[in-house]
C-alpha positions in Angstrom: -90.5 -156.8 -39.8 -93.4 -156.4 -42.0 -91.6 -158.1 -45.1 -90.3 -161.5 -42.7 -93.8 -162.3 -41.6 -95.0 -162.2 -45.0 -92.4 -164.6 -45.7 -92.7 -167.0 -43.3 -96.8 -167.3 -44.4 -95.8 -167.8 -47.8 -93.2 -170.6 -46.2 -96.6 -171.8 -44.0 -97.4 -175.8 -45.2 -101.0 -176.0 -46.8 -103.5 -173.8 -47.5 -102.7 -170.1 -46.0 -105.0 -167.9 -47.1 -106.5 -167.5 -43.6 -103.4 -166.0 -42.7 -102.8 -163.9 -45.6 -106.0 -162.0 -45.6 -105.2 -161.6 -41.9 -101.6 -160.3 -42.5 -103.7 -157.9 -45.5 -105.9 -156.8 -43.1 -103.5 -155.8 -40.7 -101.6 -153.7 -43.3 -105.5 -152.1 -44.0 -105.6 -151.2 -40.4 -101.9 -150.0 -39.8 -103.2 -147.3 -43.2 -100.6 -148.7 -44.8 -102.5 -149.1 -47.9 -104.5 -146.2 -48.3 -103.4 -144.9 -51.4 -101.1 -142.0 -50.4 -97.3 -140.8 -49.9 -97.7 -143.7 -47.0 -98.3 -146.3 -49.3 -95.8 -144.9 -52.2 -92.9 -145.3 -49.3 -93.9 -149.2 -48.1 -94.2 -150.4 -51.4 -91.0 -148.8 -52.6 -89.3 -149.6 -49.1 -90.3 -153.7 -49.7 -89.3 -153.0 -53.7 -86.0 -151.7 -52.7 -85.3 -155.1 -49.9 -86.7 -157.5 -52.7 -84.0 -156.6 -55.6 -81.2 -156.0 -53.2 -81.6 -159.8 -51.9 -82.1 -160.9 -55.1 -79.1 -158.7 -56.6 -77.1 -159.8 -53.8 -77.1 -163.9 -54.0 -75.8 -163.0 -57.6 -72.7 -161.6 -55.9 -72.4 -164.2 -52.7 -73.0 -166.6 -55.7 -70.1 -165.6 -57.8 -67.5 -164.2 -55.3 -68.0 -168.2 -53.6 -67.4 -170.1 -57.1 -64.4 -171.9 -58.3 -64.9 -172.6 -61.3 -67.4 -172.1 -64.1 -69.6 -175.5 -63.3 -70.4 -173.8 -59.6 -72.0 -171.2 -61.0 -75.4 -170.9 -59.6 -78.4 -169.0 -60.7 -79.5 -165.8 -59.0 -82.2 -165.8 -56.9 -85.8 -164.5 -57.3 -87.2 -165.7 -54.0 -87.7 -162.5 -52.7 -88.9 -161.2 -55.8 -91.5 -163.4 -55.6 -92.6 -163.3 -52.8 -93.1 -159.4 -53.0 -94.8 -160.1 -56.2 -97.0 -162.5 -54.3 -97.7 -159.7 -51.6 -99.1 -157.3 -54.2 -101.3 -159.8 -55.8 -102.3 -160.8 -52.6 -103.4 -157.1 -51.2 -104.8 -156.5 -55.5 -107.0 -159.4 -55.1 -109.3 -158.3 -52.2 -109.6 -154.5 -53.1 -110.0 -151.6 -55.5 -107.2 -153.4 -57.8 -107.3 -150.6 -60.4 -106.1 -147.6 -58.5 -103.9 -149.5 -56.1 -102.3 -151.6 -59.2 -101.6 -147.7 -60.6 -100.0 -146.8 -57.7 -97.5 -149.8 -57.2 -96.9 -149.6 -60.6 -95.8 -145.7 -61.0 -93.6 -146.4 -58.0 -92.2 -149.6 -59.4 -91.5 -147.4 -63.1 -89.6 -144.5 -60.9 -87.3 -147.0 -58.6 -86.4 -148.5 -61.9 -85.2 -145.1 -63.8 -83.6 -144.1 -60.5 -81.8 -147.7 -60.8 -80.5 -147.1 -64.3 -79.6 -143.8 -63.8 -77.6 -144.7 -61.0 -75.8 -147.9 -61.8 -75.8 -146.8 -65.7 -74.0 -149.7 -67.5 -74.2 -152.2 -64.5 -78.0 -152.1 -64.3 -79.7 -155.5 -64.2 -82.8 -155.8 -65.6 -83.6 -159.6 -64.5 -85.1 -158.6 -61.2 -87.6 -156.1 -62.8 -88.6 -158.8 -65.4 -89.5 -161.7 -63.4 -91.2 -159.4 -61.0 -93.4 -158.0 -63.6 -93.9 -161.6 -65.0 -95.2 -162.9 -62.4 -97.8 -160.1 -62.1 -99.0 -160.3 -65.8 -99.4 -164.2 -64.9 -101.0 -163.7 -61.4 -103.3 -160.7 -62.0 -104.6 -162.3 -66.0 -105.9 -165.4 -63.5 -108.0 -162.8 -60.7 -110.8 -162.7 -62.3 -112.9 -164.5 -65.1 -111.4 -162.9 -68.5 -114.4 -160.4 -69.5 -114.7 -160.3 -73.8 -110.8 -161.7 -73.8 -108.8 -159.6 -71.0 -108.8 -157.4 -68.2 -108.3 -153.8 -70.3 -108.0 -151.9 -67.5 -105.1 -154.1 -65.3 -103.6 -154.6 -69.4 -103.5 -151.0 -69.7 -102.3 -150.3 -66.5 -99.0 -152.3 -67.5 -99.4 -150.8 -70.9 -98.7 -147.3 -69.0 -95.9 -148.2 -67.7 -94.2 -150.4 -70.1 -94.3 -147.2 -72.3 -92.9 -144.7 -69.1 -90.0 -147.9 -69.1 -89.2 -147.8 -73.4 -86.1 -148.6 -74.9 -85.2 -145.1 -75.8 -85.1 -144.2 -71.6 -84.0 -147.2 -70.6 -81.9 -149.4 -73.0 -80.5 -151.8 -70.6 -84.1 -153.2 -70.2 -84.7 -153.2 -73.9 -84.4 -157.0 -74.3 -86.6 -157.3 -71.3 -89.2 -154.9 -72.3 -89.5 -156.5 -75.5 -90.1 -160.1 -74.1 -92.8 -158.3 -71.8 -94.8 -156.7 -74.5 -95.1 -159.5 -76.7 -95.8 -161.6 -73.2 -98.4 -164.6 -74.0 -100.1 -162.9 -71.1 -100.1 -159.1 -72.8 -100.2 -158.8 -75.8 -103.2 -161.2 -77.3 -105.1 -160.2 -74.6 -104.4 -156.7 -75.4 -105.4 -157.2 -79.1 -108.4 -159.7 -78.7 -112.1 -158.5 -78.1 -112.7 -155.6 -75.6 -113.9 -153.9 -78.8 -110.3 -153.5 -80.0 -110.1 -150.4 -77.4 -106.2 -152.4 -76.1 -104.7 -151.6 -80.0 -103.6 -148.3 -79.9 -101.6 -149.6 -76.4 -99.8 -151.9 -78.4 -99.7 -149.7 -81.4 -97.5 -147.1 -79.0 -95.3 -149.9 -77.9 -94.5 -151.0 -81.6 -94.0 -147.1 -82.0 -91.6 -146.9 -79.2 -89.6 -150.2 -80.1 -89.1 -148.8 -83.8 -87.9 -145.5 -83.0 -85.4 -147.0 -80.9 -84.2 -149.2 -83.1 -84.2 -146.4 -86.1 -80.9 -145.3 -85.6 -79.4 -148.0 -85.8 -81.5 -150.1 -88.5 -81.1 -146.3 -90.9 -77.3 -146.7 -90.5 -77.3 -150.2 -90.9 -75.1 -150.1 -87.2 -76.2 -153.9 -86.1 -73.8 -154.3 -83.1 -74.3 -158.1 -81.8 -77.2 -156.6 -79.4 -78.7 -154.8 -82.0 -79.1 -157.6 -84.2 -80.3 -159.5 -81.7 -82.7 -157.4 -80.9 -84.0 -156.6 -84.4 -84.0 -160.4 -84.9 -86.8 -160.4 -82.0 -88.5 -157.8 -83.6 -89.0 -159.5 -86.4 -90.7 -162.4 -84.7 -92.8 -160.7 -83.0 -94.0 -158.8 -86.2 -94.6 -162.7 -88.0 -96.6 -163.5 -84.5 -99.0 -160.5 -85.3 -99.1 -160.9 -89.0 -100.2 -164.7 -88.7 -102.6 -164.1 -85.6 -103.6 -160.3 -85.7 -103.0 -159.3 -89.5 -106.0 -157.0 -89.0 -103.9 -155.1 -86.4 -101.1 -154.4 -88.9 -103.6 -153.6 -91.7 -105.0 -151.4 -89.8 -101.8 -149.3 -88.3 -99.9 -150.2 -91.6 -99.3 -145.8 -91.9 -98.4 -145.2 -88.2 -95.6 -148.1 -88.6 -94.1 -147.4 -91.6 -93.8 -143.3 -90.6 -90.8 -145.1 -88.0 -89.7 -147.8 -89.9 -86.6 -146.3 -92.0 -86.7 -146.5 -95.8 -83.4 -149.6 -95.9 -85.5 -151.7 -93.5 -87.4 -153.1 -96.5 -88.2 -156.6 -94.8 -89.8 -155.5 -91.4 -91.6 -153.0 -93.5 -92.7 -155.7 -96.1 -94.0 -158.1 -93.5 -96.5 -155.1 -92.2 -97.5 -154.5 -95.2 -98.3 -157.9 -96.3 -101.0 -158.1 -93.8 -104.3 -158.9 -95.4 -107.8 -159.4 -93.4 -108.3 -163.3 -92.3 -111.6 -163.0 -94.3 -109.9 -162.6 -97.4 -108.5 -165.0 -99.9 -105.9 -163.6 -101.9 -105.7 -164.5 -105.7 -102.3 -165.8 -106.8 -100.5 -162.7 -108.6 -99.1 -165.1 -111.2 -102.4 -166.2 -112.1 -102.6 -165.9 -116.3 -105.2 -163.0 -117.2 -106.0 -161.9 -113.7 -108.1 -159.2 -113.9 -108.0 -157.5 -110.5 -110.6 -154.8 -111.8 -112.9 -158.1 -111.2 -112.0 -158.3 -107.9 -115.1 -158.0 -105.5 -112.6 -156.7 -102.9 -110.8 -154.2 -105.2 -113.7 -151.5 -104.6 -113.3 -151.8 -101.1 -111.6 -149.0 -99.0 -109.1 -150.3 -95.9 -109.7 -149.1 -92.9 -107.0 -147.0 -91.3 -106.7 -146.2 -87.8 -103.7 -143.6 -88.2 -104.3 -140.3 -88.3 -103.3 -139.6 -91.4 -103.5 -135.9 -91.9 -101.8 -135.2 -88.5 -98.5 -133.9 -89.8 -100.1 -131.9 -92.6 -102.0 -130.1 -90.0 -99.0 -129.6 -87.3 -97.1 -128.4 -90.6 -100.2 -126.7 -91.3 -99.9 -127.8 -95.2 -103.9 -129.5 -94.9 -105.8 -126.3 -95.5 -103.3 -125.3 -99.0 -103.6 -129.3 -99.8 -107.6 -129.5 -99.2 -107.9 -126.3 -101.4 -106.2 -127.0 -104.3 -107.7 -130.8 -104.8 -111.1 -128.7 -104.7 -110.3 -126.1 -106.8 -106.9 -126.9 -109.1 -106.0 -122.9 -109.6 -104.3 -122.6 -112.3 -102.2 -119.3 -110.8 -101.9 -121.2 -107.9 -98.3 -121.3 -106.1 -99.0 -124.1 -104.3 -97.2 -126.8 -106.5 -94.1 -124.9 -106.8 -93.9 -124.4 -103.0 -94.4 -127.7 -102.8 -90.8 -129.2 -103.0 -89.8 -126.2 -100.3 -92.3 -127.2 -97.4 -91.1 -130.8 -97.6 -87.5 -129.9 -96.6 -86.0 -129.8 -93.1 -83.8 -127.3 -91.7 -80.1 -128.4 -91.7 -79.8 -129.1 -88.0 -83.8 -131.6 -88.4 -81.7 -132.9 -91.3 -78.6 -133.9 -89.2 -80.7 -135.4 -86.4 -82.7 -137.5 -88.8 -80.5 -138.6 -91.8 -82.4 -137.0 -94.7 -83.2 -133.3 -95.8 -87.0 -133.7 -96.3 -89.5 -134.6 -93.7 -90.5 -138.3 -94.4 -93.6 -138.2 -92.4 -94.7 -134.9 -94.3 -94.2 -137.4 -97.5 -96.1 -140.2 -96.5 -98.8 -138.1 -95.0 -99.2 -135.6 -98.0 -99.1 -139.1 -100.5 -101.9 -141.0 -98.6 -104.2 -138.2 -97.9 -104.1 -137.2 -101.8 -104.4 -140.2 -102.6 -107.9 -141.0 -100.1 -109.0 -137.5 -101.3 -109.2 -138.7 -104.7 -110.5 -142.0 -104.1 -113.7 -139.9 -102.3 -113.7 -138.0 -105.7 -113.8 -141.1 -108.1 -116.2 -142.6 -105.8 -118.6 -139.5 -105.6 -118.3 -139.2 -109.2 -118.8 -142.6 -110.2 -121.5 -144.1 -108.2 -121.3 -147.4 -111.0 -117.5 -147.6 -111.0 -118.4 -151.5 -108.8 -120.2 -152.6 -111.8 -117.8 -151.5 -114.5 -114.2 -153.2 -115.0 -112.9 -149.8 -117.2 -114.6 -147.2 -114.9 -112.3 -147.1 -111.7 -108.8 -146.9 -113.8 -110.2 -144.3 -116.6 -112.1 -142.2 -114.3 -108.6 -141.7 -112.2 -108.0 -139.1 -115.0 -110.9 -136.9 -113.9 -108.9 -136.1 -110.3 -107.0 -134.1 -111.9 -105.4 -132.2 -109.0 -104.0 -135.4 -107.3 -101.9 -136.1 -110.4 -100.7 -132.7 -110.5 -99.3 -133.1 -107.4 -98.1 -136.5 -108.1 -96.3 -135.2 -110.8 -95.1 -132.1 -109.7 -92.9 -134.7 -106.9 -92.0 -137.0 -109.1 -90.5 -134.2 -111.4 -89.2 -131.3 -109.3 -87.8 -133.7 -106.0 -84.4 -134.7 -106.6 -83.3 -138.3 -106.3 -83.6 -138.4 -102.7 -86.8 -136.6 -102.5 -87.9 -138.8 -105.1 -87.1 -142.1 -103.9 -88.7 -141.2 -100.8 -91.9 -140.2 -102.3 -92.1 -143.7 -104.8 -91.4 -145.6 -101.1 -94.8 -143.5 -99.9 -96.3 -144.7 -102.5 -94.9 -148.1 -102.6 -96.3 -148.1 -99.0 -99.4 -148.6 -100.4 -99.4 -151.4 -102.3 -101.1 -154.2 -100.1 -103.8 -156.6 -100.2 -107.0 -155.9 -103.1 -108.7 -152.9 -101.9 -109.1 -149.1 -103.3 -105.7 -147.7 -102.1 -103.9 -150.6 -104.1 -105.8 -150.5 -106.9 -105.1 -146.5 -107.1 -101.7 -146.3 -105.7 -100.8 -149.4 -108.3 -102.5 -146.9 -111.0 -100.7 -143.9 -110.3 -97.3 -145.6 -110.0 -97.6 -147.3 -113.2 -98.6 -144.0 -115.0 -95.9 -142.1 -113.8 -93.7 -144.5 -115.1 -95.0 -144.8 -118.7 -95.5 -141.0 -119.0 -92.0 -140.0 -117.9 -89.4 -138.9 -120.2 -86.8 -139.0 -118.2 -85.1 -142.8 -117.9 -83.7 -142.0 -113.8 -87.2 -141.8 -113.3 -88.5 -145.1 -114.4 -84.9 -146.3 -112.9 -86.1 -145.0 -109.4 -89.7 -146.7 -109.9 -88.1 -149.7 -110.9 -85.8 -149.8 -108.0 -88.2 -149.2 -105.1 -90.7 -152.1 -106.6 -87.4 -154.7 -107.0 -86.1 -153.7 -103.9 -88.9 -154.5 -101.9 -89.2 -158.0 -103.9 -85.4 -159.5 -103.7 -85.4 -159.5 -100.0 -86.9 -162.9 -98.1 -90.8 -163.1 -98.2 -93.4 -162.6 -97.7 -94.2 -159.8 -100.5 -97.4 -157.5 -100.3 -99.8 -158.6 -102.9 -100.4 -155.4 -104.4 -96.4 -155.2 -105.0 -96.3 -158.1 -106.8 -99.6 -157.2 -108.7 -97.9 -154.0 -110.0 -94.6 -155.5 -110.7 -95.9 -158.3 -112.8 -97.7 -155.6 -114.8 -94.8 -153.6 -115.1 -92.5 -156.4 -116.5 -95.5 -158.4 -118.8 -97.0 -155.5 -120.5 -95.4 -154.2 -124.0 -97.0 -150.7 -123.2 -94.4 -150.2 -120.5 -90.9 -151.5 -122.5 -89.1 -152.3 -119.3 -87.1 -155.0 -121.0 -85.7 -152.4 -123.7 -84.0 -149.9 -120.6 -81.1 -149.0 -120.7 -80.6 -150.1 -117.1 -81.7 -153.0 -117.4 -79.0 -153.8 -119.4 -76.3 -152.0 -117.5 -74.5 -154.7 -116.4 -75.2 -158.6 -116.3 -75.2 -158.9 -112.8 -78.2 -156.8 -113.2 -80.1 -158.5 -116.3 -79.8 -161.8 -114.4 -81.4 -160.3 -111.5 -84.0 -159.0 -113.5 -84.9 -162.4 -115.2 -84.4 -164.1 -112.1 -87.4 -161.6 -110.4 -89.1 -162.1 -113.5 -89.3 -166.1 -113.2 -90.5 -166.0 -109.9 -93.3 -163.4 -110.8 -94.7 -165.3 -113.7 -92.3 -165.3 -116.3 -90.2 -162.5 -118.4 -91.9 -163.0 -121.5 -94.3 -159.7 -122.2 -97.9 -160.3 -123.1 -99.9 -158.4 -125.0 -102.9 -157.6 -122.8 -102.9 -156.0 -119.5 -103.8 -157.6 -116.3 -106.1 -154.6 -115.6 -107.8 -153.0 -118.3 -107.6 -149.2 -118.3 -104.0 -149.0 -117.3 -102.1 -146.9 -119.2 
């Protein structure tokens, strides 16, 4: 048997290679390995011996304890050494289409597994086997410009056919795989960045699993165990790769529900290694000073993509061009964001989040083209930028329009778009900061500057870290007499609530208003 003889070279004493390459040459010549239905049935046949041994000494193993201190682990021995077999066969030919091959047929035994052992499926077999591959194949051939892209994105592939969301019994697994010492740095360092939007699509897939459960705050033991990895791996990325989250910031918070207002802050805290933030609390900061401040981010997302499938960008491009007065575009507006009642049941909310976020940012980029086009100088002038917002007249008509004619919902979700963009010193903050800040002081309605209020404290009484440009606008809103936050009524509303306040306050820079802003030009 083809799988015994394999074995007993592995159990050879000393060096074997001889008779490994002879063993790999015979299953050449017996067209074994060929790349066809032939080879789809060994390597499933030697898959399928491989986990039933190793699922079985789990059973001999239990069924022969006594008692609880017997217990002895299962064992991978033939997992490994069918994992040894592929790397073997990988090393000494065309690795790429072969490794596809084992892989696809290693991605459809699993689903048939789950979907025919359902709750008893055991994912431990599958893990080790496809650690020991990442571990194995990431040492078979000098690392070119930090990793192997096309093995990486091989197990990429299939790590994303394998997602939580078709196979949650190997969720715990899969996660521990993706952020694998072995995966994912190598996925996100050199190789011109081309591994990112791999791990950008795992993220994706991990968060819209967990989305149920995180929007209706259902954290079963699992679930919270789960999220609680999450999390790590999202601190990993934001200390080692913060240019990664920078630069994917949109795609992850289109999944990320609106009550998840920690993950979400440590993505958006990300701020380029090359930078050096200044401390928000800093007396007199003038951020219009900031060299960084005329700087746009860079954003990998495609950020008009829903207002094309929605087929809102041509009505949206028009308008910021030519502001028609007779136009019905602003009052459809409110109408195009809603779901129909059975996309509303499925997701938790009438309106069509994504269409939010996607419709906010690309306003707001459109208008920070205008500003720029129209004030070549605005880099050498502190005033210029804030002042000059004024001129894009059309983007605050739309602003304004949401903020008045959404209801609460609709509205809180559109301040959380906007929120969304408050990050490290660049255009987008500096604009984004603007534009919340004069809605607030040119609202005459109270629930309004409540609901502004609410999404900037909310984000900022949960554990750090805080985005800078949150802060920034806070501090503003809280320091500057233009603004009267301190005389509100709901601040006052109960003391619970003033104590909170002046607790936020403290740790921002102090509650006491000043009489000059920290950007000039801010209404």
């Amino acid at each position: 048997m083809v799988f015994a003889e394999w074995y007993r070279i592995c159990e050879l004493p000393g060096a074997n290679d001889t008779a490994s390459a002879h063993f790999i040459s015979q299953l050449h010549q017996n067209i074994l390995l060929k790349g066809d239905d032939v080879t789809d049935r060994f390597f499933r046949l030697l898959m399928e011996l491989s986990v039933a041994h190793c699922l079985s000494t789990e059973v001999i193993n239990s069924g022969a304890m006594q008692s609880p201190q017997q217990l002895q682990p299962m064992s991978f021995l033939a997992i490994d050494v069918y994992a040894k077999l592929v790397f073997s066969i990988l090393k000494g030919s065309s690795k790429l289409i072969l490794l596809s091959k084992i892989l696809a047929v290693t991605v459809r035994f699993i689903l048939e597994d789950v979907e025919e052992k359902k709750m008893s499926f055991n994912p431990r077999p599958y893990f080790r086997l496809f650690i020991n591959w990442l571990l194995d194949l990431g040492s078979l051939e000098p690392v070119i410009d930090g990793a192997n892209l096309q093995i990486l994105t091989a197990f990429a592939n299939a790590f994303h056919a394998l997602q939580p969301l078709k196979v949650p019994g190997f969720s715990f697994a899969w996660l521990e795989l993706i952020s694998h010492r072995s995966f994912m740095p190598k996925m996100l360092t050199g190789n011109a960045q081309k591994g990112w939007p791999y791990i950008q699509r795992l993220l994706v897939d991990l968060f819209q699993f967990m989305e149920p459960f995180l929007r209706h705050a259902e954290l079963g033991d699992s679930v919270r165990l789960l999220y609680k990895g999450t999390l790590r791996v999202l601190l990993v990325l934001l200390h080692d790769f913060p240019e990664f989250l920078c630069d994917y910031h949109f795609t992850f918070c289109d999944v990320i529900p609106p009550s998840c207002i920690q993950m979400r802050n440590i993505i958006l805290s990300a701020f380029p290694r090359s930078m050096r933030l200044p401390d928000p609390s800093t007396p007199n900061l003038k951020i219009d000073l900031l060299q960084e401040i005329t700087q746009s981010p860079r954003v990998l997302s495609e950020v008009d993509a829903v207002l094309k499938a929605k087929l809102m960008k041509a009505d949206v491009d028009e308008y910021l061009k030519s502001r028609q007065q007779n136009s019905s575009f602003l009052s459809d507006l409110k109408e195009k964001l809603l779901l129909s009642s059975i996309e509303a049941g499925s997701v938790g909310t009438r309106y069509n989040v994504p269409l939010i976020n996607s419709l906010v940012l690309y306003v707001g980029m459109q208008a920070i083209q205008q500003l720029q086009g129209r004030s070549p100088h605005a880099q050498s002038s502190a005033n210029a930028f804030p002042l000059a917002v004024f001129s894009v007249g059309a983007a605050l008509d739309i602003f304004q329009t949401l903020i008045m004619d959404l209801d609460t919902e609709g509205r809180y979700l559109f301040l959380n778009a906007v929120a969304n963009q408050l990050r490290y010193p660049n255009t987008h903050t500096h604009y984004f900061s603007f534009i919340l800040l004069y809605l607030f002081a040119e609202s005459n309605q109270e629930i309004i500057q409540e609901q502004i209020t609410r999404v900037l404290l909310e984000r900022l009484i949960v554990n750090r870290p805080h985005p800078w440009g949150l802060l920034i606008t806070f501090i503003e809103l809280i320091k500057n007499p233009r603004y009267n936050l301190w005389n509100r009524s709901f601040i006052r509303c109960a003391p619970e609530i003033e104590k909170l306040f002046e607790s936020v306050s403290r740790s921002c820079g102090g509650p006491k208003p000043v009489e000059e802003s920290m950007v000039p030009g801010w209404v």
